[in-house]
BAVEXVEX-142280 format. One record per residue: residue in one letter; x, y, z of N, C-alpha, C in turn. Coordinates in nm, 3 decimals, always signed. Layout:
// BAVEXVEX-142280
code/nX/nY/nZ/caX/caY/caZ/cX/cY/cZ
a/X/Y/Z/X/Y/Z/X/Y/Z
...
END
This chain:
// BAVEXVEX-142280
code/nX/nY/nZ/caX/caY/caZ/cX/cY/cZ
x/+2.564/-0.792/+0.943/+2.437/-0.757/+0.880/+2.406/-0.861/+0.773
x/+2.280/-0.895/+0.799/+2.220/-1.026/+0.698/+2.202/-0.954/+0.548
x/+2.247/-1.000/+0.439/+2.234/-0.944/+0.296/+2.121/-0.996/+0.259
x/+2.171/-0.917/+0.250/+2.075/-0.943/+0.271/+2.056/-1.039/+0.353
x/-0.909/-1.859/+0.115/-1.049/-1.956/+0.132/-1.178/-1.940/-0.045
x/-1.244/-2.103/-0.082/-1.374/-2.018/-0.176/-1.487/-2.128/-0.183
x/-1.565/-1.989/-0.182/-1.708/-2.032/-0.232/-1.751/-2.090/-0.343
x/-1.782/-2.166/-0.374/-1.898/-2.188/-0.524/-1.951/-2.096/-0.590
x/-1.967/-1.974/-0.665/-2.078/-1.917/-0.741/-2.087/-1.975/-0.871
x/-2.193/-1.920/-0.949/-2.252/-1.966/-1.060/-2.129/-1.813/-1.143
x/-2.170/-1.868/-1.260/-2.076/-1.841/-1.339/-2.141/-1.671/-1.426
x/-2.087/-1.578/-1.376/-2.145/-1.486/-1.471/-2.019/-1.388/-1.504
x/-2.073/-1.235/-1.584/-1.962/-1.167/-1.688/-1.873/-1.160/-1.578
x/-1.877/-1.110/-1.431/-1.753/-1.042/-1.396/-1.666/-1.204/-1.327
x/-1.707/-1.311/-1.322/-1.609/-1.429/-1.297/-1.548/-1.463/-1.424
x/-1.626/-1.420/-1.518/-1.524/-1.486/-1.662/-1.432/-1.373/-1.676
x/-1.465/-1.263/-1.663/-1.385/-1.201/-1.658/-1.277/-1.220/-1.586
x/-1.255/-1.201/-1.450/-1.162/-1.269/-1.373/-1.093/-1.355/-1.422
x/-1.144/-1.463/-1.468/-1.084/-1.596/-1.506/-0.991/-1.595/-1.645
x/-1.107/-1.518/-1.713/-0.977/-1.422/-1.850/-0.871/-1.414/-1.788
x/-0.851/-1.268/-1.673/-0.753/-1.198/-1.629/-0.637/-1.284/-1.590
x/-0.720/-1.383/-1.525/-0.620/-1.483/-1.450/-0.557/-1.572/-1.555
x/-0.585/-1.611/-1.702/-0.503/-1.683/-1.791/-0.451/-1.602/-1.871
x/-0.468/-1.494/-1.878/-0.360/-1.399/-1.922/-0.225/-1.333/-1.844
x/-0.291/-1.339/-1.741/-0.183/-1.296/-1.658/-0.043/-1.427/-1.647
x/-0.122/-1.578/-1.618/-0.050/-1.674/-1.675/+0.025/-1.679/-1.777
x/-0.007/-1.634/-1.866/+0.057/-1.632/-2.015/+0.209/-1.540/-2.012
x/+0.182/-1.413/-1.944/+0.237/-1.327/-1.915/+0.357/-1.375/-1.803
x/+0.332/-1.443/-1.719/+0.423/-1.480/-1.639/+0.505/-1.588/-1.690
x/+0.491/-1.672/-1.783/+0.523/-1.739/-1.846/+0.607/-1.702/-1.922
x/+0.571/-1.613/-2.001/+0.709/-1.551/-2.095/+0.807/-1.486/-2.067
x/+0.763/-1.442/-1.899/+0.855/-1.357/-1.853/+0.951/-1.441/-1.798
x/+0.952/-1.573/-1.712/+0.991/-1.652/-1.686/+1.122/-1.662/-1.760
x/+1.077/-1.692/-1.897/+1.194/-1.750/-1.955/+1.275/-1.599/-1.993
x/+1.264/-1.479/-1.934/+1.366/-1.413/-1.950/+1.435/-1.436/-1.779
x/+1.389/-1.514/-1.693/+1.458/-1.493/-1.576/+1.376/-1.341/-1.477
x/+1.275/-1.297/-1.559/+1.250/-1.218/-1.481/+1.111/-1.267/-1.412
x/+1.040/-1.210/-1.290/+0.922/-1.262/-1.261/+0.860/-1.089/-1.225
x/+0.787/-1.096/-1.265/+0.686/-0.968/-1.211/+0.588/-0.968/-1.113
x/+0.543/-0.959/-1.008/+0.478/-0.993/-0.919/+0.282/-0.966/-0.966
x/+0.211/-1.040/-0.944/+0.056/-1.026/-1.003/+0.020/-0.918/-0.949
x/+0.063/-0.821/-0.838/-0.008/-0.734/-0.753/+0.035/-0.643/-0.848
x/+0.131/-0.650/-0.926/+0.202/-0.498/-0.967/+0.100/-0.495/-1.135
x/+0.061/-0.602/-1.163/-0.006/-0.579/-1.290/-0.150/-0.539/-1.284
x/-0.203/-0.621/-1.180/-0.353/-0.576/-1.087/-0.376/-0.444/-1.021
x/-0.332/-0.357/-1.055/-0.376/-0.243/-0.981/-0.408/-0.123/-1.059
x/-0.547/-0.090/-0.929/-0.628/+0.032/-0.981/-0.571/+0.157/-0.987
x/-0.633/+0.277/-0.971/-0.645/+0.457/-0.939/-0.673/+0.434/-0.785
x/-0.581/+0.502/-0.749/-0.600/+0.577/-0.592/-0.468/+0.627/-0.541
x/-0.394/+0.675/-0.430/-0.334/+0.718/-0.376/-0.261/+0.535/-0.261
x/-0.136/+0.554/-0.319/-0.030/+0.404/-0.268/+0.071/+0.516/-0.143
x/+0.052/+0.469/-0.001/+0.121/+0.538/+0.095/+0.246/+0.474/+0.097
x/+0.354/+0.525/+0.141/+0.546/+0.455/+0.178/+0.492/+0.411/+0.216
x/+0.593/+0.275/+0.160/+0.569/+0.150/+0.258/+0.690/+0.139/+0.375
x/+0.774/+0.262/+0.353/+0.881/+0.274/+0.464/+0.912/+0.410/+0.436
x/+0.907/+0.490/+0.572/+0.986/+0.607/+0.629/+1.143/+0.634/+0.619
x/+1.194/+0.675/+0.510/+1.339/+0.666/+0.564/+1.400/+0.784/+0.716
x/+1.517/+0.733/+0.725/+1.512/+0.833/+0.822/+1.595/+0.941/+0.800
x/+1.612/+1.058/+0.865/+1.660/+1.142/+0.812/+1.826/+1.180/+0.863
x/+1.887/+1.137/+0.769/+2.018/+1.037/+0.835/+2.126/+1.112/+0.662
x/+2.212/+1.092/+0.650/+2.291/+1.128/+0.564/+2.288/+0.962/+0.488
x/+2.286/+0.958/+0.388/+2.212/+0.839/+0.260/+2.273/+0.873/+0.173
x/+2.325/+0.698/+0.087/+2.337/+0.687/-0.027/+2.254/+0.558/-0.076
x/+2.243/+0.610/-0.225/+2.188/+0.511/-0.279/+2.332/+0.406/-0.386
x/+2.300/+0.278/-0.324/+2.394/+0.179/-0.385/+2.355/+0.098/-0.507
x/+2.384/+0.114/-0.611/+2.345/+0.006/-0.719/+2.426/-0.087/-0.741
x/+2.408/-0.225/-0.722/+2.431/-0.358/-0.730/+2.399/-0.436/-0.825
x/+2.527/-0.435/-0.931/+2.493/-0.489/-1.055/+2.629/-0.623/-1.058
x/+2.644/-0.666/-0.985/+2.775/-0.737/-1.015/+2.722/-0.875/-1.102
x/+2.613/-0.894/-1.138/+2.614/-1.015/-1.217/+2.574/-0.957/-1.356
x/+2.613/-0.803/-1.397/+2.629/-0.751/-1.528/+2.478/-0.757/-1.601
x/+2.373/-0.764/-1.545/+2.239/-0.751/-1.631/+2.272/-0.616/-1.705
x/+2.259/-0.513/-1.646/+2.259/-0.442/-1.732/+2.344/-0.425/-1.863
x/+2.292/-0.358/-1.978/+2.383/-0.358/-2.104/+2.526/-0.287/-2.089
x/+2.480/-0.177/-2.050/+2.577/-0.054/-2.039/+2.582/-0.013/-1.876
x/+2.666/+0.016/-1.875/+2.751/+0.012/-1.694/+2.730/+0.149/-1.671
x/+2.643/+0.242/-1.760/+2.642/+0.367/-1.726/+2.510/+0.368/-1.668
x/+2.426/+0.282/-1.693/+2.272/+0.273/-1.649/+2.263/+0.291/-1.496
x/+2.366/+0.234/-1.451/+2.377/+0.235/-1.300/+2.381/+0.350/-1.243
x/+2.454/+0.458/-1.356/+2.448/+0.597/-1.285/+2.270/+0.644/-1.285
x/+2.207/+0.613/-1.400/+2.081/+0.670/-1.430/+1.991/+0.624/-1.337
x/+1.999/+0.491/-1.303/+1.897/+0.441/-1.229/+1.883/+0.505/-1.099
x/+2.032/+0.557/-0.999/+2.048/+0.596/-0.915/+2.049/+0.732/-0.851
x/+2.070/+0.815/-0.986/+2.032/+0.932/-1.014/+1.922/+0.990/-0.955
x/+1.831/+0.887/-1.099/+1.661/+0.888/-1.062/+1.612/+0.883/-0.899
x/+1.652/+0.774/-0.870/+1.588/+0.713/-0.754/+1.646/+0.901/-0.658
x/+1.721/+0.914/-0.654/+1.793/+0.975/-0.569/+1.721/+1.140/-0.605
x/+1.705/+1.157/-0.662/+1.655/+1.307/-0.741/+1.503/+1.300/-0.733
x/+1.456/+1.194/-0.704/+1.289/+1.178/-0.708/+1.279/+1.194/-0.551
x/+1.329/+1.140/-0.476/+1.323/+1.119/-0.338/+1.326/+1.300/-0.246
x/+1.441/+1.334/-0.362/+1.468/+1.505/-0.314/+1.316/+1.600/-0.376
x/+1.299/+1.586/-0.496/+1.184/+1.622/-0.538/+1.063/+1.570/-0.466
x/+1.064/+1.499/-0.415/+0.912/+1.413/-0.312/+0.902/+1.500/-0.178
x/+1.064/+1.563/-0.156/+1.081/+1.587/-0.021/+1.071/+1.480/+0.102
x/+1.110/+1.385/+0.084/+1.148/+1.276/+0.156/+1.285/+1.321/+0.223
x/+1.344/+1.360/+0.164/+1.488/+1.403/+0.232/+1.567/+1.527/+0.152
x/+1.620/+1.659/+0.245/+1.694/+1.762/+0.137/+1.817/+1.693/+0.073
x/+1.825/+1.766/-0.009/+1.960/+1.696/-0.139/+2.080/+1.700/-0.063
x/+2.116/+1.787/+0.069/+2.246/+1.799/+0.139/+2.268/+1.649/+0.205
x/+2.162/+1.550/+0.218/+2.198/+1.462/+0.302/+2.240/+1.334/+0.200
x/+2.175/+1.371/+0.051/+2.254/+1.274/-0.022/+2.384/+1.263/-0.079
x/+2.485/+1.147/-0.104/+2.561/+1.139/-0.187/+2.543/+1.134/-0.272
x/+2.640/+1.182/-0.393/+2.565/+1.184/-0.553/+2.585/+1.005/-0.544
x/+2.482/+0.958/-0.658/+2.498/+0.811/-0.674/+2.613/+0.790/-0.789
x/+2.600/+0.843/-0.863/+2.755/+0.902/-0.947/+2.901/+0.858/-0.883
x/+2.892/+0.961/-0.774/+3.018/+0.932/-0.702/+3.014/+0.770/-0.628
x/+2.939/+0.726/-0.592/+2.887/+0.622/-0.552/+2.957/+0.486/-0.644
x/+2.939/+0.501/-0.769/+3.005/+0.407/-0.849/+3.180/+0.460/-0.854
x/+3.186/+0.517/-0.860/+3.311/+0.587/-0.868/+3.439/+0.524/-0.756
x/+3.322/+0.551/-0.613/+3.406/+0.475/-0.488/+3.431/+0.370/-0.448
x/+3.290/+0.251/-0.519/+3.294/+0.140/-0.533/+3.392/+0.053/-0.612
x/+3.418/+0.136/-0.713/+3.547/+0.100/-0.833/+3.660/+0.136/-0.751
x/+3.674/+0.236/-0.686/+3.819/+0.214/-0.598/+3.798/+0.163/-0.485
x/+3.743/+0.071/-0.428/+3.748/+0.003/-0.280/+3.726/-0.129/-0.355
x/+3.704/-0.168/-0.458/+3.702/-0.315/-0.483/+3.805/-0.338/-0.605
x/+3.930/-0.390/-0.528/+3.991/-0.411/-0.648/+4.040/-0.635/-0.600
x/+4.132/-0.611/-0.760/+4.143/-0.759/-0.730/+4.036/-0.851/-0.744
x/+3.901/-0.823/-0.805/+3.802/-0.896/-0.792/+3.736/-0.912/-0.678
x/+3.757/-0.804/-0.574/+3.727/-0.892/-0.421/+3.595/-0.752/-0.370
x/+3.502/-0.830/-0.343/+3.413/-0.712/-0.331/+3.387/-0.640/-0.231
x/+3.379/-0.563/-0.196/+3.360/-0.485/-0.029/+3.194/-0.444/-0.015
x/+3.192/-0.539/+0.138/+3.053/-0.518/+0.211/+3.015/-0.379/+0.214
x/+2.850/-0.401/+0.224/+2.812/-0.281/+0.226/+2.790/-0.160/+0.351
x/+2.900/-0.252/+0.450/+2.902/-0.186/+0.546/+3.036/-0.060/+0.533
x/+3.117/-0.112/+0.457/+3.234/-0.065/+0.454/+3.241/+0.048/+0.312
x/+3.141/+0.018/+0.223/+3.111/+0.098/+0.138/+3.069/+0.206/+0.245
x/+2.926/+0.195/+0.234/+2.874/+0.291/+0.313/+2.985/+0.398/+0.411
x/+3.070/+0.355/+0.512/+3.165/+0.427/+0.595/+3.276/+0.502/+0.540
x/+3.327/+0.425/+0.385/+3.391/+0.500/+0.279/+3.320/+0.684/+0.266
x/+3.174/+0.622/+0.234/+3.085/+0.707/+0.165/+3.116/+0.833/+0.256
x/+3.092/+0.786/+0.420/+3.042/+0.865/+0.474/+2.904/+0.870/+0.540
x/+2.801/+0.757/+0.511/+2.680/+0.778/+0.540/+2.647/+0.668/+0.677
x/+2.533/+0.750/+0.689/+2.463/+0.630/+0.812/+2.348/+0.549/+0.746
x/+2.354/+0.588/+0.623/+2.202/+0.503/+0.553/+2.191/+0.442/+0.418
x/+2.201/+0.347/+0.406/+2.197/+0.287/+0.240/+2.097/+0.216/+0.207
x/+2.056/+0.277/+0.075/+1.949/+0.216/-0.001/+1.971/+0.154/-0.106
x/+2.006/-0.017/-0.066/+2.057/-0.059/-0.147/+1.974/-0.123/-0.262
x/+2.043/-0.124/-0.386/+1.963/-0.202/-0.495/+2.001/-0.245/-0.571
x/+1.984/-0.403/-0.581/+2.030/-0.482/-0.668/+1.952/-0.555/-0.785
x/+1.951/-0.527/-0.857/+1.968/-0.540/-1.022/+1.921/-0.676/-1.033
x/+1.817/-0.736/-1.093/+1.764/-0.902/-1.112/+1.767/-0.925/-1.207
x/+1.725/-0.855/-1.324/+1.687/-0.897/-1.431/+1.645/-0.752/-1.524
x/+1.721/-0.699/-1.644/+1.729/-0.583/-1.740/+1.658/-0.706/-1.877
x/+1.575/-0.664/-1.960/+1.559/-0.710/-2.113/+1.420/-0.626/-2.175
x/+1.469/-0.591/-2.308/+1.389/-0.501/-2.363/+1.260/-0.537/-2.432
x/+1.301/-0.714/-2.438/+1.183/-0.814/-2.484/+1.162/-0.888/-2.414
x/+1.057/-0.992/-2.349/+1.021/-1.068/-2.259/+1.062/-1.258/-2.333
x/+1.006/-1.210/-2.491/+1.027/-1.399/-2.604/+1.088/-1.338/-2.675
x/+1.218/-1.258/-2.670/+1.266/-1.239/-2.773/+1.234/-1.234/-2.927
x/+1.100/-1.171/-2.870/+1.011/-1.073/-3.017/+0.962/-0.995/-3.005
x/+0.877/-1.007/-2.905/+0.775/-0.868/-2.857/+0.831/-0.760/-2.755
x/+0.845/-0.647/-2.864/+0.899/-0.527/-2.704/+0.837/-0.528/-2.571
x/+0.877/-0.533/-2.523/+0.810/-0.537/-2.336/+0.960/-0.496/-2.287
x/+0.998/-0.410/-2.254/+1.087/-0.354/-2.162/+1.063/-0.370/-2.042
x/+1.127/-0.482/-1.957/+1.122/-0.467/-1.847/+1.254/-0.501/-1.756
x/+1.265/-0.423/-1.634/+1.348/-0.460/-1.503/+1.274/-0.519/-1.410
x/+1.388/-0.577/-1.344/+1.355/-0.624/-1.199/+1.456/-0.619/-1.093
x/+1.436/-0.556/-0.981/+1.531/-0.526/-0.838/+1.490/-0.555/-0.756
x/+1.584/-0.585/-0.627/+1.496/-0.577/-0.506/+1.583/-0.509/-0.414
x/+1.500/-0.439/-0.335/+1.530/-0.305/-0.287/+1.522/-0.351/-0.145
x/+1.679/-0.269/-0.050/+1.647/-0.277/+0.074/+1.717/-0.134/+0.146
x/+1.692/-0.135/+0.256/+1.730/+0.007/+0.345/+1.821/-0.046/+0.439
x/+1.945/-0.045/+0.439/+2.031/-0.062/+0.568/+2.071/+0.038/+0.668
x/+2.050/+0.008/+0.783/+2.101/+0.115/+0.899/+2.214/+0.117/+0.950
x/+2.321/+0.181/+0.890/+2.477/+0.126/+0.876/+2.528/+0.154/+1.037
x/+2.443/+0.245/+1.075/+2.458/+0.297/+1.263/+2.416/+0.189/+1.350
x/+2.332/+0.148/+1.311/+2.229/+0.002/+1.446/+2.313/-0.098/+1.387
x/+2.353/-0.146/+1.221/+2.400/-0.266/+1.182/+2.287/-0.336/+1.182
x/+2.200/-0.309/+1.090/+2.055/-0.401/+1.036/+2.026/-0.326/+0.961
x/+1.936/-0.448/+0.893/+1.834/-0.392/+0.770/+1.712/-0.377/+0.841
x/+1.678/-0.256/+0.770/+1.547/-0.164/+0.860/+1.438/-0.229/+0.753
x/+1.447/-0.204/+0.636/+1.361/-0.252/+0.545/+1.402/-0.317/+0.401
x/+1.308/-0.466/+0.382/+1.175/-0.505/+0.459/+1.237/-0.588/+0.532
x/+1.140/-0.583/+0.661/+1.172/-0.656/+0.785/+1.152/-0.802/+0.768
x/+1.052/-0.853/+0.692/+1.014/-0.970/+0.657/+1.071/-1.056/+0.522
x/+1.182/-0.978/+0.501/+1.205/-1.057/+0.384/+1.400/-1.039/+0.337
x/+1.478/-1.116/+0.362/+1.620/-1.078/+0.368/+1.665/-1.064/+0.220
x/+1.580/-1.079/+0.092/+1.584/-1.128/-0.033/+1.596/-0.973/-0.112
x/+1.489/-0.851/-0.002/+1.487/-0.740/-0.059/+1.329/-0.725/-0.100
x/+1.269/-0.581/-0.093/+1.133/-0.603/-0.172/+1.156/-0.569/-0.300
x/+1.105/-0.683/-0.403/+1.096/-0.703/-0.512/+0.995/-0.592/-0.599
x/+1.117/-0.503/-0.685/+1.036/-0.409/-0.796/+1.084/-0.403/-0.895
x/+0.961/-0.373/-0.971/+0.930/-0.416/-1.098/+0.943/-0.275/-1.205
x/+1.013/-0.247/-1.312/+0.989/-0.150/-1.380/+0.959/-0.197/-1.534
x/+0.868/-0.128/-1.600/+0.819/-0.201/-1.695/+0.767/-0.079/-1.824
x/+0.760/-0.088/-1.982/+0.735/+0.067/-2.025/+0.670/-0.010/-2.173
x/+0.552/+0.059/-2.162/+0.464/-0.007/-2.281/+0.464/+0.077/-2.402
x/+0.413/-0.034/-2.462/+0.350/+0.058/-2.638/+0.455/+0.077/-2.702
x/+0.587/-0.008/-2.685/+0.690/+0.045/-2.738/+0.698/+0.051/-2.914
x/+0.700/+0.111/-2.961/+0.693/+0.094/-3.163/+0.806/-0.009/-3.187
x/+0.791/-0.072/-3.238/+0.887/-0.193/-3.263/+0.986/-0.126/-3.363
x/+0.964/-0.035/-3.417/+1.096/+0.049/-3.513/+1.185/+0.078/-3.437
x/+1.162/+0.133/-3.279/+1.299/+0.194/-3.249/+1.396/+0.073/-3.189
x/+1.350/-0.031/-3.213/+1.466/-0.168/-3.208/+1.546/-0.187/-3.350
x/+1.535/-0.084/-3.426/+1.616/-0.138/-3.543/+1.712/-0.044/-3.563
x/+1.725/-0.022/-3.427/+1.889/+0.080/-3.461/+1.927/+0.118/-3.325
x/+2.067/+0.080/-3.348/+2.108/+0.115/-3.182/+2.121/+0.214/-3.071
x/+2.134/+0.324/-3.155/+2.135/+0.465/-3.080/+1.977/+0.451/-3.043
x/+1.851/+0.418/-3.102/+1.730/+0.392/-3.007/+1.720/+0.332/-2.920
x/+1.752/+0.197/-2.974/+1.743/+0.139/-2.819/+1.823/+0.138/-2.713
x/+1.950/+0.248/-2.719/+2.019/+0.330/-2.607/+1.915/+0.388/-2.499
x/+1.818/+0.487/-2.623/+1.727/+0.566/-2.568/+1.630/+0.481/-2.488
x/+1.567/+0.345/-2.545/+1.475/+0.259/-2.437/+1.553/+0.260/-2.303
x/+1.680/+0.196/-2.316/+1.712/+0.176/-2.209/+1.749/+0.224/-2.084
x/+1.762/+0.387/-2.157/+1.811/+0.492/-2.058/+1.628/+0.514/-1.991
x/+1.482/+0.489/-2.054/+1.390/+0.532/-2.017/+1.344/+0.412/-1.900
x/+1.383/+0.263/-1.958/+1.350/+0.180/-1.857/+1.447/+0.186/-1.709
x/+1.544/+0.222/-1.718/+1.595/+0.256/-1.581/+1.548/+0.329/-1.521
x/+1.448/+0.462/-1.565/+1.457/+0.573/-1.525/+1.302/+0.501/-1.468
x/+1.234/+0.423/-1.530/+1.154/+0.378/-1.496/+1.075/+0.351/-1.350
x/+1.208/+0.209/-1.381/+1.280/+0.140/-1.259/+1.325/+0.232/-1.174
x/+1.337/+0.317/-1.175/+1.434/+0.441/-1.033/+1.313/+0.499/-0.985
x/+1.188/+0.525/-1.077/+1.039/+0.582/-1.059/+0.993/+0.443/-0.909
x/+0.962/+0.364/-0.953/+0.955/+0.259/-0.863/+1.008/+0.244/-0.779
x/+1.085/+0.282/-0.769/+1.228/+0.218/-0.636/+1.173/+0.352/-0.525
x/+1.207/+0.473/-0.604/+1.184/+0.567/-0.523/+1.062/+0.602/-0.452
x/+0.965/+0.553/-0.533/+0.794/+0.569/-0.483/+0.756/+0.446/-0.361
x/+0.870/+0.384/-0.315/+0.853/+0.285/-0.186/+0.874/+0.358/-0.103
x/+0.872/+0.502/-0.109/+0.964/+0.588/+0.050/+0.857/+0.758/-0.007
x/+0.783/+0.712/-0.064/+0.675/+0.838/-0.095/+0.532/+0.827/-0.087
x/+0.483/+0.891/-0.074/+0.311/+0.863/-0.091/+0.304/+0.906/-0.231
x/+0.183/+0.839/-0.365/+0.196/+0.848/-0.483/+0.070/+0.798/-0.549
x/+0.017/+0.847/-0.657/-0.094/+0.819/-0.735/-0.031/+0.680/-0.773
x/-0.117/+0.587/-0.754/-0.153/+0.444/-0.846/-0.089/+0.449/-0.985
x/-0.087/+0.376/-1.081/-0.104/+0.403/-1.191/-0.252/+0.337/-1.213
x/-0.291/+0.397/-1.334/-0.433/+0.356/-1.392/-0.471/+0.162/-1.403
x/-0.525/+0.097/-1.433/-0.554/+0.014/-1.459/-0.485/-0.051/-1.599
x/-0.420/-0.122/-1.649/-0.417/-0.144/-1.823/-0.261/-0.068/-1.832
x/-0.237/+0.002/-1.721/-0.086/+0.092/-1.771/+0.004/-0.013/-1.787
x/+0.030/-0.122/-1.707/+0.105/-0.224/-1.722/+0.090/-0.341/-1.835
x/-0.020/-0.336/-1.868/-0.090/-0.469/-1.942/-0.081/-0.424/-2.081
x/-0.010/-0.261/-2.122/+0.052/-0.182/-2.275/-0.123/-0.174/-2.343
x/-0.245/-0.189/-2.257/-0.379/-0.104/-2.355/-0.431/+0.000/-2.282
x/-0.507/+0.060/-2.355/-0.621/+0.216/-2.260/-0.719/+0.172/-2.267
END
């Protein structure tokens, strides 16, 4: 299994506008950059309406895998939260009853005893440990609570895939062996609760949970968010 056209117009309010959007959004990608993270433009561009799965899981006995081995995250417990989420949203969506999941909990638990010695075990062999025919795997890109190391912007980045541990392929995305790339992100943050650590425990336990909101809403049908939710104005 693989791991993974324009026209001319004349210039009026709603092209400058645009053209705003578009050097801000620059700006924005820019700073994010230099945390190593990239956010995709579609995820900051979007309206109100109803976003359909972009994949069916199947209804198969599943775990969800979190893949942190290059240590982004702060705290090694996040991994339980993120997976939690993802996993508890999916049951709440009714995408799948809770009997067919593994806790993601135990999940880290089994991974710590099948990889010892530094030597890591495929996710084929995880998975058969587990018990399951289905993994939703997710690996971890990029955790930081500031984007220039000044301004709060909490954001993650993962990219998410579905393996079919029974066929031996990745079911989803079909077009891309890298994973589909998501983004979790949490605005308006008060810049006070960075001045003490037991808070920004609390950010970080909310941006995972975030991030698990996202992950999980690729396998649900789901309200949009509003316009500006990403961009931290109303």
């Amino acid at each position: 299994m693989t791991d993974p056209h324009t026209d001319t117009v004349p210039a009026t309010r709603g092209s400058r506008f645009v053209s705003a959007c578009a050097g801000f959004l620059l700006v924005l990608a820019a700073g994010i950059a230099g945390c190593n993270i990239v956010v995709p433009v579609a995820y900051v561009i979007e309206g109100p309406g109803t976003i359909p799965a972009e994949y069916d899981l199947r209804q198969a006995s599943t775990a969800v895998f979190i893949d942190d081995s290059e240590n982004k995250f702060p705290r090694t417990s996040l991994r339980g939260v993120l997976g939690v989420e993802i996993t508890q949203l999916l049951i709440d969506n009714k995408v799948m009853p809770a009997s067919m999941f593994v806790d993601a909990r135990d999940m880290i638990g089994l991974v710590r005893a099948i990889e010892t010695n530094g030597r890591r075990a495929s996710i084929e062999r995880i998975g058969r440990e587990a018990g399951v025919e289905q993994v939703i795997y997710v690996k971890l890109e990029g955790f930081s609570l500031t984007l220039d190391g000044v301004t709060p912007r909490p954001t993650a980045v993962c990219s998410v895939k579905v393996l079919d541990l029974a066929a031996g392929t990745r079911v989803f995305p079909l077009d891309d062996s890298k994973g589909r790339e998501t983004v979790g992100q949490l605005r308006e943050v008060d810049p006070a609760r960075f001045d003490a650590f037991a808070k920004m425990r609390i950010i970080e336990d909310d941006l995972a949970v975030r991030l698990g909101r996202n992950v999980a809403q690729l396998f649900y049908e789901h309200e949009r968010v509003n316009l500006g939710e990403n961009l931290g104005i109303r």
